[in-house]
N, C-alpha and C positions, 0 to 999 in steps of 0.2 A: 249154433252157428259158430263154426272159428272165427278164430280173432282176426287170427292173417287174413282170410276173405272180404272181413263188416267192410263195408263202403268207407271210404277217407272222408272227412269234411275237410273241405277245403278252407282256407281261410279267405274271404273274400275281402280284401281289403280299398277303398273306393278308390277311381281312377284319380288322381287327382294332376288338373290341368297346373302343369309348370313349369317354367324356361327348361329346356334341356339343360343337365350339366355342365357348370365350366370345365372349358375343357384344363388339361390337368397343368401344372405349376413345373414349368422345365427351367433349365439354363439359357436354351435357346429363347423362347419366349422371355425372359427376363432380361438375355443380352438385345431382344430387337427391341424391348418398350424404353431399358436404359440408351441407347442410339436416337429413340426417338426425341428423349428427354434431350440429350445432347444437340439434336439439330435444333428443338427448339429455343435452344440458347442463343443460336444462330452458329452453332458450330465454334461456339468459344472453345477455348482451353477451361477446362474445371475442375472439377472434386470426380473420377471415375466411380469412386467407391460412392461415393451420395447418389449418383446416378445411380447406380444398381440397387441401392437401397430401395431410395424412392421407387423403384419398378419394381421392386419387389413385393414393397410393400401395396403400393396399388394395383398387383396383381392378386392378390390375397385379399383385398378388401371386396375384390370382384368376386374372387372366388367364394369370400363368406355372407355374400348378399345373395348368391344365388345358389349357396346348400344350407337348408335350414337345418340340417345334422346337426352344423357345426356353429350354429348361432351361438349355442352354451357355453362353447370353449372360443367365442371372438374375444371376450373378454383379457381372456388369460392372453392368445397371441396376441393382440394389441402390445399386451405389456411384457410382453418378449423380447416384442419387434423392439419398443422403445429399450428395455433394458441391453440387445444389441445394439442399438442409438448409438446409447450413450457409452458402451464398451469402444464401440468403433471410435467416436470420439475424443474419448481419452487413448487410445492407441497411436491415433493421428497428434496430437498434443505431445507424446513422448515420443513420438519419428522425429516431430518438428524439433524439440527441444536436443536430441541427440545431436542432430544437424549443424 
């Protein structure tokens, strides 16, 4: 029998029931949840950039609860995010201080 002919085995891998994917991590989704943070202030004046963080961040937290892929590597972005934290942090510290 040729090779090229023999029947494929398929890999049958089981259906498994689970939330459909979040959907994907944009600017625009991250400018509407940073807005949304902002009206919940009541529309104060604030920190723009901590707003976009924090949307940021709790868009990604969503996004890593509901792709198990990337349960492995939450760890490490966790401590990404925070090492941007605290970059951004100290960026805003030396604006203020130039000022």
């Amino acid at each position: 029998m040729d090779p090229s002919n023999a029947p494929r085995e398929r890999s049958m891998k089981p259906q498994q029931e689970s939330e459909p994917p979040a959907p994907e991590i944009t600017p625009e989704r991250i400018r509407a949840r940073a807005y949304e943070i902002y009206e919940a202030r009541g529309g104060a004046a604030g920190d723009a950039i901590s707003d976009w963080l924090q949307a940021e961040r709790e868009l990604r937290l969503t996004v890593e609860r509901r792709s198990p892929e990337i349960e492995d590597r939450a760890g490490t972005r966790r401590a990404d995010a925070g090492r941007r934290d605290r970059l951004m942090a100290a960026a805003r510290l030396r604006l203020a201080a130039s000022n």
